[in-house]
N, CA, C and O of each residue as an XYZ file, in Angstrom:
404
protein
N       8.705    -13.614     12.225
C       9.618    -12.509     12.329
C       9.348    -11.562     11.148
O       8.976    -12.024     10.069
N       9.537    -10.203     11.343
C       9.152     -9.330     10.311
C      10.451     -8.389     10.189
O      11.108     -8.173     11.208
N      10.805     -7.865      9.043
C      11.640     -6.595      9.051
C      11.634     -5.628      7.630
O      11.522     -5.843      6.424
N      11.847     -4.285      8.621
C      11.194     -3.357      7.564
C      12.552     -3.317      6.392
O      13.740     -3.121      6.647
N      11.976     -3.546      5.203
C      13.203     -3.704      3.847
C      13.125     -2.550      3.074
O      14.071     -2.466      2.290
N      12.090     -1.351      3.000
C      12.552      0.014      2.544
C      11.474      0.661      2.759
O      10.549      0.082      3.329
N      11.348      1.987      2.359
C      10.448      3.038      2.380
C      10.037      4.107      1.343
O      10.388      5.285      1.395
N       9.497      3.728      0.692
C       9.476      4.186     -0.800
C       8.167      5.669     -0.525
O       7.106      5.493      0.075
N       8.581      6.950     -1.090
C       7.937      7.782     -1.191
C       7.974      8.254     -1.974
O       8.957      8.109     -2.702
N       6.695      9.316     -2.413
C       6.735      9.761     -3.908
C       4.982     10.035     -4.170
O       4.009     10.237     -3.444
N       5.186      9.935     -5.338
C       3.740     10.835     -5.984
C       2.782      9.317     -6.666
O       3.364      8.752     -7.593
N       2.047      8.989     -6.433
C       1.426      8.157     -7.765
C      -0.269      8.244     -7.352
O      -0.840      8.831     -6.432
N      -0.835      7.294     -8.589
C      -2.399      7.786     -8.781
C      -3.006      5.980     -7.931
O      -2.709      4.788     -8.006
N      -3.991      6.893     -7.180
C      -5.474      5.759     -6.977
C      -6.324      5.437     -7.991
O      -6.911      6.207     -8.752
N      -6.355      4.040     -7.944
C      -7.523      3.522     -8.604
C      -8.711      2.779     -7.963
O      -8.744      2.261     -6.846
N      -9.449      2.819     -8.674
C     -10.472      1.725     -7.857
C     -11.078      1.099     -9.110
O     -11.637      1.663    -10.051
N     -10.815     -0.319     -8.884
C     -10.482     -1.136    -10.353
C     -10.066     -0.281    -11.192
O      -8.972      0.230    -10.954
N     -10.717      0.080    -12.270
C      -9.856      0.392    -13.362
C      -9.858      1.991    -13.560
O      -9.044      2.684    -14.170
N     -11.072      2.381    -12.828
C     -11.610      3.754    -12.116
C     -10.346      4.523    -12.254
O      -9.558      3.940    -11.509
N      -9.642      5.681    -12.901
C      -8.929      6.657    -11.526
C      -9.278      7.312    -10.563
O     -10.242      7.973    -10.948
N      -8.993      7.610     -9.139
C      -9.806      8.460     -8.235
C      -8.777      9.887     -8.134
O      -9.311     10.992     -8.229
N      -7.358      9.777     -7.947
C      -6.764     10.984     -8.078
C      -5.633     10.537     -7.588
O      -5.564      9.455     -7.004
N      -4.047     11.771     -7.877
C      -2.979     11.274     -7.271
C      -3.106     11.706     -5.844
O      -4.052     12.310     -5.338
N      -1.901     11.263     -5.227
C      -1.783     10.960     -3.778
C      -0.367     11.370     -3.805
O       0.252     11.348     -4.869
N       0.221     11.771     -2.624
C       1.292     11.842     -1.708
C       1.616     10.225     -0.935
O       0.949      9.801      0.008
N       2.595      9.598     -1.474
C       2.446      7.998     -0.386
C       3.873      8.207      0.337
O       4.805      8.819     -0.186
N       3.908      7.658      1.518
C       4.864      7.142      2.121
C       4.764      6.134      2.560
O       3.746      5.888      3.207
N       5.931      4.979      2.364
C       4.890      3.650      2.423
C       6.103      2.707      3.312
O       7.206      2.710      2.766
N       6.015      2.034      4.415
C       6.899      0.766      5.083
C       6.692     -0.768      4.287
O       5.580     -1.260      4.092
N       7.458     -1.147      4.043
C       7.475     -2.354      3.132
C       8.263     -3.362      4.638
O       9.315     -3.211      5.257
N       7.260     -4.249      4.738
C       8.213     -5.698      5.634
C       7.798     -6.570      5.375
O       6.624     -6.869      5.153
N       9.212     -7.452      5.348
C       8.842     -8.904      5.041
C       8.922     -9.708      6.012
O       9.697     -9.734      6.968
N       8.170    -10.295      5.749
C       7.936    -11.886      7.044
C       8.338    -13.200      6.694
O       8.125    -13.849      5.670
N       8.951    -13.468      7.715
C       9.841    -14.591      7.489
C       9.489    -15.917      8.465
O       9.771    -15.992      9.661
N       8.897    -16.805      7.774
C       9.367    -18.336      8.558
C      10.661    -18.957      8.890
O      11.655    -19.169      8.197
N      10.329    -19.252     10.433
C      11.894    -19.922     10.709
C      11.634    -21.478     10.741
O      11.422    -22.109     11.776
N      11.677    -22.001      9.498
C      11.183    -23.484      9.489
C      12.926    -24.217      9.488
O      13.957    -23.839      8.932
N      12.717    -25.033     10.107
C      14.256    -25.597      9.788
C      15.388    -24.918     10.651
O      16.418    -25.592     10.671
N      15.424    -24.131     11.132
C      16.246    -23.362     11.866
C      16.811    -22.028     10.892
O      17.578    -21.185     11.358
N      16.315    -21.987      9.511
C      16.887    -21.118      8.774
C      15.693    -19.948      8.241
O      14.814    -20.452      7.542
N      15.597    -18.821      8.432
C      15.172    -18.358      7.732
C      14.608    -17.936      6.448
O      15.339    -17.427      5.598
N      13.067    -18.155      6.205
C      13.065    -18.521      4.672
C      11.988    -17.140      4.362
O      11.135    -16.743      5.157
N      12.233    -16.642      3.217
C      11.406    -15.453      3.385
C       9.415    -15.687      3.305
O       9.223    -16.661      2.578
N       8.541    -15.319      3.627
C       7.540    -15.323      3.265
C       6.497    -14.607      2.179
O       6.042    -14.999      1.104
N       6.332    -13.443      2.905
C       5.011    -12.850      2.193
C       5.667    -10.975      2.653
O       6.297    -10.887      3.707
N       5.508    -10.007      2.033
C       5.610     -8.472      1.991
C       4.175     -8.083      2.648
O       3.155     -8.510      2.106
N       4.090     -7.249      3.848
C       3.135     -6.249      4.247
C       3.533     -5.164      3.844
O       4.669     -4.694      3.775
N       2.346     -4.688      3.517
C       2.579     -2.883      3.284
C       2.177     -1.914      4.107
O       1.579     -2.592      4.943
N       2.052     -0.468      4.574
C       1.735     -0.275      5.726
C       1.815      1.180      5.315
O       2.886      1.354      4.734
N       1.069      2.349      5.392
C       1.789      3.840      5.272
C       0.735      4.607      5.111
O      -0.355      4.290      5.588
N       0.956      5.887      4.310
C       0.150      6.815      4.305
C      -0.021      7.643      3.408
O       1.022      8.048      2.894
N      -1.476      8.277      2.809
C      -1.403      8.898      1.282
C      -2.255     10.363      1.917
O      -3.246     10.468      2.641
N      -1.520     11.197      1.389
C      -1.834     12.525      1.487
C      -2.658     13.166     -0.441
O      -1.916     13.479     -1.372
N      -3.816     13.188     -0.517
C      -4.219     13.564     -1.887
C      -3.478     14.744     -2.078
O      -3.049     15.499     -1.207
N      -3.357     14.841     -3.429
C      -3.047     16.035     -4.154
C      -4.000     16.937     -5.044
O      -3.817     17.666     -6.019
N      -5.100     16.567     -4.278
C      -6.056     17.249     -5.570
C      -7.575     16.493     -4.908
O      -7.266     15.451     -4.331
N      -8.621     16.677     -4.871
C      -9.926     16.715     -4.895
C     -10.584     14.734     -4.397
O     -11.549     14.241     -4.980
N      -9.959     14.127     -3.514
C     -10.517     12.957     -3.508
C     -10.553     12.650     -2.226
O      -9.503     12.524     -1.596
N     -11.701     12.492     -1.680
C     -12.646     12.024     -0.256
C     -11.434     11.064      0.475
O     -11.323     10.088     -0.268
N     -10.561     10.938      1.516
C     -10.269     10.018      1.787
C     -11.131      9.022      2.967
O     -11.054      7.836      3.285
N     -12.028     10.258      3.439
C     -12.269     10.115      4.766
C     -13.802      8.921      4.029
O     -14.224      7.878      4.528
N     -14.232      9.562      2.864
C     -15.662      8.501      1.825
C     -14.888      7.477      1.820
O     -15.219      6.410      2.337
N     -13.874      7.655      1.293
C     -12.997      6.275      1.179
C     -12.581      4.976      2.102
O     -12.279      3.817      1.818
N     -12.726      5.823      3.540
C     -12.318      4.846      4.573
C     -13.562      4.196      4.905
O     -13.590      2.972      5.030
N     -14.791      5.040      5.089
C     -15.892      4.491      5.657
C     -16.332      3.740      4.272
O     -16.649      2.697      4.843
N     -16.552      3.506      3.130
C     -16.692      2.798      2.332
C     -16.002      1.354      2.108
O     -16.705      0.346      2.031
N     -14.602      1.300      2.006
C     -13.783      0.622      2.665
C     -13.352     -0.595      0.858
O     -13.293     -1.822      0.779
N     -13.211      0.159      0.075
C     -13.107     -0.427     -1.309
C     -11.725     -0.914     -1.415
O     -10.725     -0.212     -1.260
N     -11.746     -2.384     -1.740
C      -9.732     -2.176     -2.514
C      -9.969     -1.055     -3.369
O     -10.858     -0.588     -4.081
N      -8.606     -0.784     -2.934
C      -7.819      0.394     -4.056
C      -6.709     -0.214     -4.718
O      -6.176     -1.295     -4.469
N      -6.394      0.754     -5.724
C      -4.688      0.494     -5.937
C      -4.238      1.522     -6.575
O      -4.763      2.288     -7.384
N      -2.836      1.428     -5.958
C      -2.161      2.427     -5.867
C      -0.659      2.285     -7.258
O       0.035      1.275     -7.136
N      -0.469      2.779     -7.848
C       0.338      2.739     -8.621
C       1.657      3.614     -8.326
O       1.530      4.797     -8.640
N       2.883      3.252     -7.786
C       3.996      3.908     -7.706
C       4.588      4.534     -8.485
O       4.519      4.178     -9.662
N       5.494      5.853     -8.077
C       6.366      6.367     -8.915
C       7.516      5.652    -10.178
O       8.164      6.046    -11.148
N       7.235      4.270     -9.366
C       8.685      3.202     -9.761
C       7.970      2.748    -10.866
O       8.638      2.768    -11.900
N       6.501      2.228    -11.017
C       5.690      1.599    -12.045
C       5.140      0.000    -11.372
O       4.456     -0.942    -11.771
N       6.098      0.466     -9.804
C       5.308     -0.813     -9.303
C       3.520     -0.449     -8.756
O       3.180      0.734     -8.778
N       2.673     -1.324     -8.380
C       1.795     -1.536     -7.736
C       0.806     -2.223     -6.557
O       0.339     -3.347     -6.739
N       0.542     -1.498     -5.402
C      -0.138     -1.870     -4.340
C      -1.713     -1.684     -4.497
O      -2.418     -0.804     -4.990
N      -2.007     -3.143     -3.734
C      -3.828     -3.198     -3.774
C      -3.803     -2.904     -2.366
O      -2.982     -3.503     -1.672
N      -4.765     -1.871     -1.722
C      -4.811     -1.629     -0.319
C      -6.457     -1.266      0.265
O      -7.575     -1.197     -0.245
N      -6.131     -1.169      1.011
C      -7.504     -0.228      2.025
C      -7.323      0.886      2.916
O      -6.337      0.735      3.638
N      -7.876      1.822      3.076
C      -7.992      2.964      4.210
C      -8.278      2.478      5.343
O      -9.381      2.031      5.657
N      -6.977      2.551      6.266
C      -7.450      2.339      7.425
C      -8.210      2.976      8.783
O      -8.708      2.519      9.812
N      -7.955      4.628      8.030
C      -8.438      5.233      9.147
C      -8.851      6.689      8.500
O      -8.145      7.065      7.564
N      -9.400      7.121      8.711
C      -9.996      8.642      8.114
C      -9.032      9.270      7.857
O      -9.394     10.206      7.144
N      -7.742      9.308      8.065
C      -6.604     10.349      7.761
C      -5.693      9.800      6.856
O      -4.565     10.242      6.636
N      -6.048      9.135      6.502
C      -5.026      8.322      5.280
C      -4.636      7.645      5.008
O      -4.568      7.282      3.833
N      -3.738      6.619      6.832
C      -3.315      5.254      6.479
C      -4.183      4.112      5.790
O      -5.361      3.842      5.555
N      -2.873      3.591      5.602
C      -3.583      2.495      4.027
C      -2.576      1.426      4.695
O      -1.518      1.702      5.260
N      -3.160      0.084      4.499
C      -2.268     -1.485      4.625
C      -2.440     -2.337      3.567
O      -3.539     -2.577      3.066
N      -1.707     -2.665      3.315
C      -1.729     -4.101      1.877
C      -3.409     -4.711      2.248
O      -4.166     -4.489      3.194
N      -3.511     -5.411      1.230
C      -4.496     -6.500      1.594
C      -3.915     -7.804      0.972
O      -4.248     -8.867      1.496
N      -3.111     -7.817     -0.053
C      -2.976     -9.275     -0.247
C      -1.316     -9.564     -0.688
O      -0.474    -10.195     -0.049
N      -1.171     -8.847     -2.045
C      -0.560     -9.300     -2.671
C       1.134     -8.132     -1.906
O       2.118     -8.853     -1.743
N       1.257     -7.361     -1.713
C       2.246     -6.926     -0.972
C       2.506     -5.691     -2.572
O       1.456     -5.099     -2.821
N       3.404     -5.406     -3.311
C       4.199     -4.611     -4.249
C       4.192     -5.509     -5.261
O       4.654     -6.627     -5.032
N       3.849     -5.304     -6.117
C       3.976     -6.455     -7.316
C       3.976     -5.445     -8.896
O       3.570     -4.295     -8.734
N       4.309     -5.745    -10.029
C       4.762     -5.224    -10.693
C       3.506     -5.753    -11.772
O       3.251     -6.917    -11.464
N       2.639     -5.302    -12.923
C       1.626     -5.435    -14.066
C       2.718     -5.694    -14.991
O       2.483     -5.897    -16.182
């Protein structure tokens, strides 16, 4: 079972490892997945899911066909590791979901 738990938008910068590539426009779906072991709901693991509009000078479309983790650093100071999913911008978690350095 999955459900969407917020939608965080705002301004923050791409990296690629330690690289900067440029800021971005994100709008992003956060859901969590849940095992029903036991009859109770226990939470699992955060997908990420959304979309980055650049603000300034960076290939998204090099970016997709290349296909590099990125990461994305939020307005909040949290951080997502992701990938381009498609020439226009969407991006999906790859592992770790929102996690904080």
């Amino acid at each position: 079972m999955q459900r969407l738990i917020e939608q965080p938008s705002d301004d923050g910068d791409i990296f690629e490892g330690s690289r900067p590539l440029g800021r971005v426009h994100y709008h992003l779906s956060v859901y969590q997945q849940f095992s029903e072991a036991d009859a109770e709901p226990v939470a699992t693991a955060l997908e990420v899911e959304g979309h980055v509009s650049p603000l300034g000078p960076l290939d998204v479309v090099e970016l997709h066909v290349r296909r590099p983790e990125l990461t994305l650093r939020l307005a909040d100071g949290r951080t997502l590791d992701f990938t381009i999913a498609n020439a226009d911008g969407t991006i999906r978690s790859t592992a770790r979901g929102l996690y904080r350095l």
